[in-house]
C-alpha positions in Angstrom: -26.2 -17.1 31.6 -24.7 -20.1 32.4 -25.4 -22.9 29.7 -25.0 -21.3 26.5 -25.5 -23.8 23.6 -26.5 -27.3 23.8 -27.3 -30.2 21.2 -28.1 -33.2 20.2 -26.3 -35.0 17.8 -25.6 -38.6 16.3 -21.6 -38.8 15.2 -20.9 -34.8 13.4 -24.2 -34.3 12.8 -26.3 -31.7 14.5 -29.7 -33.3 14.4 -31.2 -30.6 17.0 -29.4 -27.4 19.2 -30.3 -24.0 20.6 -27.8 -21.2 21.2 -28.8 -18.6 23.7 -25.7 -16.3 23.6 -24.6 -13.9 20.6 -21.7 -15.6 20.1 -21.3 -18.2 17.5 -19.4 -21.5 18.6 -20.8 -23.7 15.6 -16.8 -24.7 14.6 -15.8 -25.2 18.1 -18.8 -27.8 18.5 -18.0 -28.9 15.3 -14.6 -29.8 16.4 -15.7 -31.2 19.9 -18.1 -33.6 18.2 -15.6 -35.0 15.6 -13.4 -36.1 18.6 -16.1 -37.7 20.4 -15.3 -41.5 20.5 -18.3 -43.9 19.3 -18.1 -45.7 22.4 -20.2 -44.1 25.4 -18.7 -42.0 27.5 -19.0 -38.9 29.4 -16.2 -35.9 29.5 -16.2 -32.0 30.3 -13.4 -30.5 27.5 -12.4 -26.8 28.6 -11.6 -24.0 26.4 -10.7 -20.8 27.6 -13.4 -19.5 30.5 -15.5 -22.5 28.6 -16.9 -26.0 29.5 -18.6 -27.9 27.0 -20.0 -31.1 28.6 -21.0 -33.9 27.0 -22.8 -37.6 26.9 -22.5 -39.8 24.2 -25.3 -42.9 24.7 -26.5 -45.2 22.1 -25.8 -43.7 19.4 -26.4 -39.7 20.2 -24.3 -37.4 21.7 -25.8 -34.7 24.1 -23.8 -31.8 24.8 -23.8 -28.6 26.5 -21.3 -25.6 26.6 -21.9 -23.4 30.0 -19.6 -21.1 31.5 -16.9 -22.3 34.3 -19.2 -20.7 37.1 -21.5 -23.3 36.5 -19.2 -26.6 37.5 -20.3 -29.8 36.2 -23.2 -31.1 38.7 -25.7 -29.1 37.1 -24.7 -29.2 33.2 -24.6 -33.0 33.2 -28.0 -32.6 35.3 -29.0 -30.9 32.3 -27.5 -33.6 29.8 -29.2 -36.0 32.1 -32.7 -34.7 31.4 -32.0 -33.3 27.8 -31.4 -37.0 27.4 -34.4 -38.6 28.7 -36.5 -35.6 27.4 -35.0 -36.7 23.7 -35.4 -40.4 24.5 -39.0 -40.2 25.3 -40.1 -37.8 22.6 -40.3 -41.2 20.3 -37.1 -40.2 18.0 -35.9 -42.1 14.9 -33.2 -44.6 16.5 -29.5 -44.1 15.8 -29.5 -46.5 12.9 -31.8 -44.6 10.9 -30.1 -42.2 8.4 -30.7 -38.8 9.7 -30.2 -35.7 7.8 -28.7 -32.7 9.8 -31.2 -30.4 11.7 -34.0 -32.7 10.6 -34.9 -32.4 14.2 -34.9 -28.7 14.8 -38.4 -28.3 14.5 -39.7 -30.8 17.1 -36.6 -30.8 19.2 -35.0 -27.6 18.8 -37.6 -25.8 21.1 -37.4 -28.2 23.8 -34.0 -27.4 23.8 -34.2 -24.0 24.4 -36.9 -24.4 27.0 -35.4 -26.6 29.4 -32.3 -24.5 28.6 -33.9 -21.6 30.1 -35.5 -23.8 33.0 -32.1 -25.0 34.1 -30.7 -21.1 33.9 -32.5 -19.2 36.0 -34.2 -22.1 38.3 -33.0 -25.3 37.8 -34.6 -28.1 39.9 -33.0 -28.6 43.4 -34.1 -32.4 43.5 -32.4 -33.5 40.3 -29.3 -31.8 40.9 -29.1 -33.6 44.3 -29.7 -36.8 42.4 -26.7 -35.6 40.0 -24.4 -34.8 43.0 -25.0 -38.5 43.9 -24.5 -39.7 41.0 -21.5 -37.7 39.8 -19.6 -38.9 42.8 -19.3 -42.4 40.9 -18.5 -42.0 37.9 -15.1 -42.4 37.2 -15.0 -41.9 33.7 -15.7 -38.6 33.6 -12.3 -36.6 33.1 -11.3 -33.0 32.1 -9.1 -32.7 29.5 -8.0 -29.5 27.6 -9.0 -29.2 23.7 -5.5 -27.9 23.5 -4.0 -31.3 24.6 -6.2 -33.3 22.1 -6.3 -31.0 18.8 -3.7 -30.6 16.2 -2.4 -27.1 15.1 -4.9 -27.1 12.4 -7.8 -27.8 14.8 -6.6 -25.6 17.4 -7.0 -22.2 14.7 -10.3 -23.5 14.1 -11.6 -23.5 17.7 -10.6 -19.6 17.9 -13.9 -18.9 16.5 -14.1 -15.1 16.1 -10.5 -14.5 17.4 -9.3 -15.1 13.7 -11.9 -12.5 12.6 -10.4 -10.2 14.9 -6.7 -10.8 14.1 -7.6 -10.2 10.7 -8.9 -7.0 11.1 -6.4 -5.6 13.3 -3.4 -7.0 10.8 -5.0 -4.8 8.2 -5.1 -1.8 10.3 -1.3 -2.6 11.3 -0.5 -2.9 7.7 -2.2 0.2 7.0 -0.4 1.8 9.9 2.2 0.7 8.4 2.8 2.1 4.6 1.3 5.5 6.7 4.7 5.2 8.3 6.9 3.8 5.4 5.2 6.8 3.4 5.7 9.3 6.2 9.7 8.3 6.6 10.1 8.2 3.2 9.1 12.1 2.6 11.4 12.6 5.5 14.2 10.9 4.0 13.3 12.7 0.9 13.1 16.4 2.7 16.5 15.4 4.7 18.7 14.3 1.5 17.4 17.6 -0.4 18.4 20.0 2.4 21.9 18.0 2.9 22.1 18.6 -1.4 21.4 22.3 -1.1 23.5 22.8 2.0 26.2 21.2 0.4 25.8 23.2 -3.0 25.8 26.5 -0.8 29.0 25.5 1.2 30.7 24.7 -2.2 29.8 28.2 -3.5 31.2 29.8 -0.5 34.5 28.1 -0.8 34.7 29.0 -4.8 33.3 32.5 -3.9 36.6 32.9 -1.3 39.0 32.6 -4.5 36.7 33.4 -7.9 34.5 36.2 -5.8 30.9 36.1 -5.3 30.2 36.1 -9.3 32.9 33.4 -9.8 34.0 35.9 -12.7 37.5 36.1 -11.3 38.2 32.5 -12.0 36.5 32.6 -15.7 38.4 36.0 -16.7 41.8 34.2 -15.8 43.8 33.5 -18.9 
């Protein structure tokens, strides 16, 4: 699969998206869309084996997050028609005050239709179109989310990383008292023997003088 999850949104607000992996990426597009500039503009962030495109035109911000394999011709392609697709629909305009997801029920399934057209057959005309177009446009840059987020930001975009790193610190930590436990019935085991080998090596060196009884030494006047 090659475009994963796209949107539409106006500023942070999701008004309308469809995900098609198993994977949940809501905070990283959370994060991508709050550094989105208001201005238009078009830019292709990466994040690890990820590309999440975007186009942010009057107002709304389309974006899509696709694998590396698929380049940018045919994501922005994508954003191209998800755009005019949106446009012509008849939504509310980007001064209107729109509540988040309000347009999941109309939208959403449009979406996730032309998702599905663009990965498994997308159409060979537009995306020659794209190639044209694309050549042009100088504004479009790659940057690296690590470059533009701050250290806060940057754990958020880790998605279920933390989620793993949290469960294998547990099982460290419970590794860990195993061992401190283990070592310290060692320890335990180790200091006892030393104490009784050192109780029978002071015996045998009283027995050499007082006899095996130590009677010899108490019967001494």
């Amino acid at each position: 699969m090659s475009l994963i999850h796209a949107l539409v949104a106006r500023g942070n607000t999701i008004l309308a998206e469809h995900q098609g992996g198993a994977r949940d990426f809501s905070q990283a597009t959370q994060t991508i869309l709050s550094k989105i500039p208001p201005n238009n503009s078009k830019l292709t962030y990466v994040w690890e084996q990820y590309l999440f495109h975007y186009v942010s035109e009057g107002g709304y911000t389309y974006l899509v997050m696709a694998d590396d394999s698929a380049g940018r011709r045919m994501p922005f392609t994508f954003l191209a028609e998800l755009q005019r697709q949106f446009l012509a629909s008849g939504q509310p305009s980007s001064s209107s005050d729109i509540p988040a997801y309000s347009l999941q029920g109309s939208f959403g399934p449009a979406i996730a239709q032309l998702m599905d057209t663009y990965n498994t057959s997308p159409p060979t005309d537009e995306l020659t179109r794209a190639q044209s177009e694309l050549a042009q446009v100088k504004d479009i840059m790659v940057q690296n989310v690590e470059q533009i987020l701050s250290r806060g930001e940057r754990i958020e975009l880790l998605v279920d990383k933390t989620d793993n790193m949290a469960s294998q610190a547990t099982a460290f930590r419970r590794g860990a008292r195993t061992v401190r436990r283990s070592m310290w019935w060692k320890n335990t085991r180790i200091l006892a023997l030393s104490v009784f080998v050192a109780l029978i090596l002071l015996w045998l060196i009283v027995a050499q003088f007082c006899g095996a009884g130590l009677n010899q030494c108490s019967s001494k006047p």
